[in-house]
Chimera marker file (.cmm) of the C-alpha trace (Angstrom):
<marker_set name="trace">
<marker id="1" x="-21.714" y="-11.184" z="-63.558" r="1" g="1" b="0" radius="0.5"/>
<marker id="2" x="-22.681" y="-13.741" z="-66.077" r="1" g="1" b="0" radius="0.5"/>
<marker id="3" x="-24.666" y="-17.086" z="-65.184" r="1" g="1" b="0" radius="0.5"/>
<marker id="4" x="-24.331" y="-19.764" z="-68.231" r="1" g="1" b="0" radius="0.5"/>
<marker id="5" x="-24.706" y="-23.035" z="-68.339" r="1" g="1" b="0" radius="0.5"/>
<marker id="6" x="-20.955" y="-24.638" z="-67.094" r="1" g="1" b="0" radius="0.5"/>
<marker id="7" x="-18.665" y="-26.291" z="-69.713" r="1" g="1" b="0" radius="0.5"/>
<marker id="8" x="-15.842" y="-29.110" z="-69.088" r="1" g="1" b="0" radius="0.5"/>
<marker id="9" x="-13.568" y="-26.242" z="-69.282" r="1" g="1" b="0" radius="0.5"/>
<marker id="10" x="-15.091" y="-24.762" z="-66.030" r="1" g="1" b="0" radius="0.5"/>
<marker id="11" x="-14.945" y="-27.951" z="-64.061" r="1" g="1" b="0" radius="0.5"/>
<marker id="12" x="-11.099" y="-27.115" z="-62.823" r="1" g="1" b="0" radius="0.5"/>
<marker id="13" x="-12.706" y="-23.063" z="-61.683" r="1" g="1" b="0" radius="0.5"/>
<marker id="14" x="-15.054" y="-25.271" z="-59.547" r="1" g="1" b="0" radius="0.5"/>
<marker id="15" x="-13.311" y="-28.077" z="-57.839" r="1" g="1" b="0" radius="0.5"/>
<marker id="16" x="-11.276" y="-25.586" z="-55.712" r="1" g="1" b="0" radius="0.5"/>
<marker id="17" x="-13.856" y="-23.963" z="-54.018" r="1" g="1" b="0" radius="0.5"/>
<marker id="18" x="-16.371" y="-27.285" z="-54.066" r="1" g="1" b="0" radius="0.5"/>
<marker id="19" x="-13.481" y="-29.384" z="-52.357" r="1" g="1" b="0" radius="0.5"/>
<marker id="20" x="-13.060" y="-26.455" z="-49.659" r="1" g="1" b="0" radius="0.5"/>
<marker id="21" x="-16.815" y="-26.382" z="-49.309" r="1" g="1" b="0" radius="0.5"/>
<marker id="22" x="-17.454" y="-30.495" z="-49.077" r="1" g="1" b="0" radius="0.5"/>
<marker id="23" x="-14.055" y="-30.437" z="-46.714" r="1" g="1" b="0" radius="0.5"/>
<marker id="24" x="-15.534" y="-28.320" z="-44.200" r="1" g="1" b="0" radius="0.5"/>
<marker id="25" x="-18.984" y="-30.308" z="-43.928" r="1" g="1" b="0" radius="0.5"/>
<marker id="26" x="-20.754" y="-27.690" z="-42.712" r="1" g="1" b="0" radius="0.5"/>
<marker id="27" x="-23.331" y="-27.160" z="-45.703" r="1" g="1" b="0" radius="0.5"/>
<marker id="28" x="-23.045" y="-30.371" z="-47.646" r="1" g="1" b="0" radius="0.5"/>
<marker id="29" x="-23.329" y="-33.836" z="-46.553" r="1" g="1" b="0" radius="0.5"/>
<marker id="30" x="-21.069" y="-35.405" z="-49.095" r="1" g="1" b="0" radius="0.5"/>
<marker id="31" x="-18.201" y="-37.743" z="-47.611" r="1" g="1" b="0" radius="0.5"/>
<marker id="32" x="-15.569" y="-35.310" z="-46.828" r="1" g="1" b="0" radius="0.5"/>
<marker id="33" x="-12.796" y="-36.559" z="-48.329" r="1" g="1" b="0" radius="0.5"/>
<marker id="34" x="-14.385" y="-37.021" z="-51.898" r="1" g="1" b="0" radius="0.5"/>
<marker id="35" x="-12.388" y="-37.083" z="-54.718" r="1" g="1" b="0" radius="0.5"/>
<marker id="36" x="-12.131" y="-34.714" z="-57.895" r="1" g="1" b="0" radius="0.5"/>
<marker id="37" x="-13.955" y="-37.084" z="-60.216" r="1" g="1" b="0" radius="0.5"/>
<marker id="38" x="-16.562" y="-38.227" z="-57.799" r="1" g="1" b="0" radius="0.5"/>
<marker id="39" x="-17.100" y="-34.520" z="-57.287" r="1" g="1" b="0" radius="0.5"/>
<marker id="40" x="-17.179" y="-33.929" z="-60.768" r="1" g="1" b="0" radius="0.5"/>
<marker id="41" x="-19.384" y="-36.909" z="-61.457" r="1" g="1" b="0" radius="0.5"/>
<marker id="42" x="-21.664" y="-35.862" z="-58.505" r="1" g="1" b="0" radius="0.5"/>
<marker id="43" x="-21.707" y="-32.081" z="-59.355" r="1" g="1" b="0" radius="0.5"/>
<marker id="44" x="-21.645" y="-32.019" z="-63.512" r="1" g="1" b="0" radius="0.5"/>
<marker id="45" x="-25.571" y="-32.944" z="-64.076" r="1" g="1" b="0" radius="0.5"/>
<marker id="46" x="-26.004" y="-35.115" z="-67.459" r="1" g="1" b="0" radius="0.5"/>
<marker id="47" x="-29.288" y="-33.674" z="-69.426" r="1" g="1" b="0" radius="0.5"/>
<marker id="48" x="-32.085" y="-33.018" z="-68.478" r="1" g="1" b="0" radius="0.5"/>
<marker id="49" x="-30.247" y="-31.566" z="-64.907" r="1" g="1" b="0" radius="0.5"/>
<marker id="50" x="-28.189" y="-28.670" z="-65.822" r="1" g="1" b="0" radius="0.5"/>
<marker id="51" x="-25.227" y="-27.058" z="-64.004" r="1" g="1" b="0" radius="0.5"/>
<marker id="52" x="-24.528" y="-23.751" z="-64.210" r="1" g="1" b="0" radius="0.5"/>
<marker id="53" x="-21.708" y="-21.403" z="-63.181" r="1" g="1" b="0" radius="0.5"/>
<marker id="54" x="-21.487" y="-17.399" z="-62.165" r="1" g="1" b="0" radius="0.5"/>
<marker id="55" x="-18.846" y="-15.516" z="-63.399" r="1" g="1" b="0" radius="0.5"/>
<marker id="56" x="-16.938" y="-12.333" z="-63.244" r="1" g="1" b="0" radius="0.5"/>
<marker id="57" x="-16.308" y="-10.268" z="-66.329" r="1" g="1" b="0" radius="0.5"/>
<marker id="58" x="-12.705" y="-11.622" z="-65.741" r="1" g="1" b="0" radius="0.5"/>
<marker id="59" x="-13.886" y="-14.708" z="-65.528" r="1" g="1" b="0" radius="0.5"/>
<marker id="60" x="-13.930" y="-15.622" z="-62.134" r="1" g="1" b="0" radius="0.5"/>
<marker id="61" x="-15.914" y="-18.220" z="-61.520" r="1" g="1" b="0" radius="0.5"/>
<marker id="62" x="-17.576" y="-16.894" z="-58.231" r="1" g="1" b="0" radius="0.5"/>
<marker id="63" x="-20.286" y="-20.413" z="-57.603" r="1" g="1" b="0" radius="0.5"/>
<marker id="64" x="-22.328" y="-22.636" z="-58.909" r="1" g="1" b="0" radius="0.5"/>
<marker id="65" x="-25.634" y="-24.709" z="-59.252" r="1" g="1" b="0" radius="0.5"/>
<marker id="66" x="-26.730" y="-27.886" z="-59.788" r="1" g="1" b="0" radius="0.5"/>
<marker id="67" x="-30.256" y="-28.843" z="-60.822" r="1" g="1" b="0" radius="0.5"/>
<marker id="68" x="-31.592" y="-32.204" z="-61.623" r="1" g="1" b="0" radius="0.5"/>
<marker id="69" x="-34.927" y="-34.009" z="-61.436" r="1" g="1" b="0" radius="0.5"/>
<marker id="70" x="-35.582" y="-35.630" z="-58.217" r="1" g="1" b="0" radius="0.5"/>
<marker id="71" x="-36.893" y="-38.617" z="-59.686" r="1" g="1" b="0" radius="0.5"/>
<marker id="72" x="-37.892" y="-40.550" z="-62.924" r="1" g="1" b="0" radius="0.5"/>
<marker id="73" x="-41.276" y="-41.038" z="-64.933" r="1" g="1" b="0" radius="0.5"/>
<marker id="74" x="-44.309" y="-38.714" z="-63.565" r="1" g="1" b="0" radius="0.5"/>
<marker id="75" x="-42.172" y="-36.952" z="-60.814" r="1" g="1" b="0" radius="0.5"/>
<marker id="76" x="-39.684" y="-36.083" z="-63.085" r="1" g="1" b="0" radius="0.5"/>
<marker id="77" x="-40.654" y="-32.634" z="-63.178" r="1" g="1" b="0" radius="0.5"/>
<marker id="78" x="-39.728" y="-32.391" z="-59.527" r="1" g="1" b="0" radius="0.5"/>
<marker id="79" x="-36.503" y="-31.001" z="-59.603" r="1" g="1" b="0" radius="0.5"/>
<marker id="80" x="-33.965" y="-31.001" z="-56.931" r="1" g="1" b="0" radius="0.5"/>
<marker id="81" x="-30.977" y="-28.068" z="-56.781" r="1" g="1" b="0" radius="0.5"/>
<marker id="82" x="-27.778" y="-27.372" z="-54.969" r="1" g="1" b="0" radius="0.5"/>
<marker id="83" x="-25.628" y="-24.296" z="-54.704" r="1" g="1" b="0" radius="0.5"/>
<marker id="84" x="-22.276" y="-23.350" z="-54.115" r="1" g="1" b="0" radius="0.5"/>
<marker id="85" x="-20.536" y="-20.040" z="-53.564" r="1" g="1" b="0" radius="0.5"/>
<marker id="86" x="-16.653" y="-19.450" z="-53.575" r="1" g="1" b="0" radius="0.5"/>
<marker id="87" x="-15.752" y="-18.496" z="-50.216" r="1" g="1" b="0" radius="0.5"/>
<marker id="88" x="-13.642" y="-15.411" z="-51.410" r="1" g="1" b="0" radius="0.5"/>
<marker id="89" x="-16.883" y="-14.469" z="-53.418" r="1" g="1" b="0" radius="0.5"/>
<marker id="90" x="-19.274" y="-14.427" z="-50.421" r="1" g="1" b="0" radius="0.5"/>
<marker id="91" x="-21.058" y="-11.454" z="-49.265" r="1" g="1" b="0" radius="0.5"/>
<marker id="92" x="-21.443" y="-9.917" z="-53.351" r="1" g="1" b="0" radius="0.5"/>
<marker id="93" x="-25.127" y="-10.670" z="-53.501" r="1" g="1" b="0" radius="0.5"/>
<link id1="1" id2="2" r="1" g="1" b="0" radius="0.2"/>
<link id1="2" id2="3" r="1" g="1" b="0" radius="0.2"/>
<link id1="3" id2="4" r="1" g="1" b="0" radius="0.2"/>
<link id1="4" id2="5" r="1" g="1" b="0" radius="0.2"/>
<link id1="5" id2="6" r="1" g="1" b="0" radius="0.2"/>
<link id1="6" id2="7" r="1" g="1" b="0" radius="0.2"/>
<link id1="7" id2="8" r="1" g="1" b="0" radius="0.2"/>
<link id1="8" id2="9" r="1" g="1" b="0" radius="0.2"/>
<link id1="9" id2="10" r="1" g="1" b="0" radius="0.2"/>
<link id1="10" id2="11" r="1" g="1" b="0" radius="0.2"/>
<link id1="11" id2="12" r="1" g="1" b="0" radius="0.2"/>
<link id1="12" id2="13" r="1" g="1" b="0" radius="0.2"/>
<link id1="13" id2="14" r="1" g="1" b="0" radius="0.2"/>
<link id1="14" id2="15" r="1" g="1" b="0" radius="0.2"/>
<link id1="15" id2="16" r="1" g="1" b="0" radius="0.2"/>
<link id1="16" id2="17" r="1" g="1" b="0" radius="0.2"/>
<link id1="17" id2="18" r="1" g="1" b="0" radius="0.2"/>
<link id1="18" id2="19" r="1" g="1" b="0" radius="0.2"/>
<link id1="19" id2="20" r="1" g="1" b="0" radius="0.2"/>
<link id1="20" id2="21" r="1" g="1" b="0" radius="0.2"/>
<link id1="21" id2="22" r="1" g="1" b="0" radius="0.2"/>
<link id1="22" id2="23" r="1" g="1" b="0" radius="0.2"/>
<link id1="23" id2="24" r="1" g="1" b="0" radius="0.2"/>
<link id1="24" id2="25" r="1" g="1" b="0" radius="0.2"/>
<link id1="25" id2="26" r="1" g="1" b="0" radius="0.2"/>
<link id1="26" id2="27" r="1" g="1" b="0" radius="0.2"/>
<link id1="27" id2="28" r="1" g="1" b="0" radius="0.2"/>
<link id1="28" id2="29" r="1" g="1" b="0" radius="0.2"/>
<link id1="29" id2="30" r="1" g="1" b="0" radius="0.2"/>
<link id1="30" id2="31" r="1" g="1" b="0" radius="0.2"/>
<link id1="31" id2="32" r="1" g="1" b="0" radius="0.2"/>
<link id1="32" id2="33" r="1" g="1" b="0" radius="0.2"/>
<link id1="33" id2="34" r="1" g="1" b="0" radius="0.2"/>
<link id1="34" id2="35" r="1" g="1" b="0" radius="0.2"/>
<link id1="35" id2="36" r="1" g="1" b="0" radius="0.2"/>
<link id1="36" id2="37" r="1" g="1" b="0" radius="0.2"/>
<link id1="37" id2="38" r="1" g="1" b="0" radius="0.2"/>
<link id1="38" id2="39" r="1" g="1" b="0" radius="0.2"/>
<link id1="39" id2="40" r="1" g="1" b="0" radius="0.2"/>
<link id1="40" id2="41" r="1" g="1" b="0" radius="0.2"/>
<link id1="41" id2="42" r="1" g="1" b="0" radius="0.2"/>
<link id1="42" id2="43" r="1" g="1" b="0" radius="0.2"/>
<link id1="43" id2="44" r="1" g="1" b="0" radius="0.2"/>
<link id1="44" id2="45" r="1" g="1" b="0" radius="0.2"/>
<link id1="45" id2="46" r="1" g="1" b="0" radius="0.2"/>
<link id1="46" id2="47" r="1" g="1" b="0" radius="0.2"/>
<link id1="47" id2="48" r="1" g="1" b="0" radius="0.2"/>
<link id1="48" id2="49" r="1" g="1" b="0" radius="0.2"/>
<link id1="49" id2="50" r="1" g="1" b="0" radius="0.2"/>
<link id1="50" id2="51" r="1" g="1" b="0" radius="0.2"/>
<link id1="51" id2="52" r="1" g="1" b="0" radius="0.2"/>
<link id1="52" id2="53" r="1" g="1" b="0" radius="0.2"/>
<link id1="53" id2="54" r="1" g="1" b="0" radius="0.2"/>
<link id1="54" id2="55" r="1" g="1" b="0" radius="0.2"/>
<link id1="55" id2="56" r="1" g="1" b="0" radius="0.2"/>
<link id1="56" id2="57" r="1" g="1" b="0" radius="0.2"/>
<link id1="57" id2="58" r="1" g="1" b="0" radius="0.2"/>
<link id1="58" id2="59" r="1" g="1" b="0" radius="0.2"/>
<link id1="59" id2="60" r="1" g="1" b="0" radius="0.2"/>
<link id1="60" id2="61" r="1" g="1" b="0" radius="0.2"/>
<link id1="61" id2="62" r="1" g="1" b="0" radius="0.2"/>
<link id1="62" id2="63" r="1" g="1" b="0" radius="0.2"/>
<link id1="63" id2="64" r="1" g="1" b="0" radius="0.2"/>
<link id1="64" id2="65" r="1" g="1" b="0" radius="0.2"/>
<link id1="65" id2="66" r="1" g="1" b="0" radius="0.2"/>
<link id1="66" id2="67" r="1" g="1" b="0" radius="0.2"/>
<link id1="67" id2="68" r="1" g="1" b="0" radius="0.2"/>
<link id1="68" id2="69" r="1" g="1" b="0" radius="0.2"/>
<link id1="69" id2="70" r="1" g="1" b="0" radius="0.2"/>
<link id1="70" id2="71" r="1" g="1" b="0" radius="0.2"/>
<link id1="71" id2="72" r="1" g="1" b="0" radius="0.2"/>
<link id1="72" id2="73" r="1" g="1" b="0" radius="0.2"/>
<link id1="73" id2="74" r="1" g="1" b="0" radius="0.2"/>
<link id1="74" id2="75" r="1" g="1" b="0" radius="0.2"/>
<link id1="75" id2="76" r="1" g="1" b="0" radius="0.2"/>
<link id1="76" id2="77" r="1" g="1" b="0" radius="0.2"/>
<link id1="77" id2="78" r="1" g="1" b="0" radius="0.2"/>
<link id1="78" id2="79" r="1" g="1" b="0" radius="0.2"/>
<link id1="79" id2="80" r="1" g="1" b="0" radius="0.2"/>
<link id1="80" id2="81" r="1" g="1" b="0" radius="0.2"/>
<link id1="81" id2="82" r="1" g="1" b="0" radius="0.2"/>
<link id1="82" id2="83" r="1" g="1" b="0" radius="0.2"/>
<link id1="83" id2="84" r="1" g="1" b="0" radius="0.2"/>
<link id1="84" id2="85" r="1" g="1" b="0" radius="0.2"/>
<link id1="85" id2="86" r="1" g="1" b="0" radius="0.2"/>
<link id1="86" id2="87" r="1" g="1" b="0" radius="0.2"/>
<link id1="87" id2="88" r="1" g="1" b="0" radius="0.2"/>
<link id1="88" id2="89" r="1" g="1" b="0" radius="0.2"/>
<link id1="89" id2="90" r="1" g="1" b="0" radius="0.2"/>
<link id1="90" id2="91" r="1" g="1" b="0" radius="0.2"/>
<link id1="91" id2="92" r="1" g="1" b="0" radius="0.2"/>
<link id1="92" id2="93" r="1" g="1" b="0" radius="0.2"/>
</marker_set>
């Protein structure tokens, strides 16, 4: 498995298994019924967060993470993350 920093081109390998996720509101607290571009604007962290995506030698992508600073100015280096694990990946470690 690879874990690189996630492209625009990886955003429609995430929104499947982030809108099953957010659906089921058991692990985030996201409205439910959010839609793909709030996801994506919620999920794809502009500089200096980074997002970053595992994947498969195939090229599965089997989850994702979000990191991003908690705050501004002094506490900026207080950094706040979020991950996400395809369902049909679960269980690989």
């Amino acid at each position: 498995m690879e874990i690189r920093t996630a492209t625009a081109a990886d955003w429609p390998l995430i929104w499947p298994f982030l809108s099953e996720i957010v659906a089921a509101g058991e692990t985030y607290t996201w409205p439910r019924d959010v839609t793909e571009e709030q996801a994506r604007a919620l999920w794809m962290a502009a500089p200096p967060g980074r997002t970053v995506v595992a994947v498969d030698p195939d090229g599965t992508v089997l989850g994702s993470a979000k990191l991003a600073p908690n705050q501004g100015g002094p506490g900026d280096h207080v950094a706040n993350a979020g991950f996400m694990v395809a369902p049909t990946a679960a269980g690989r470690g």
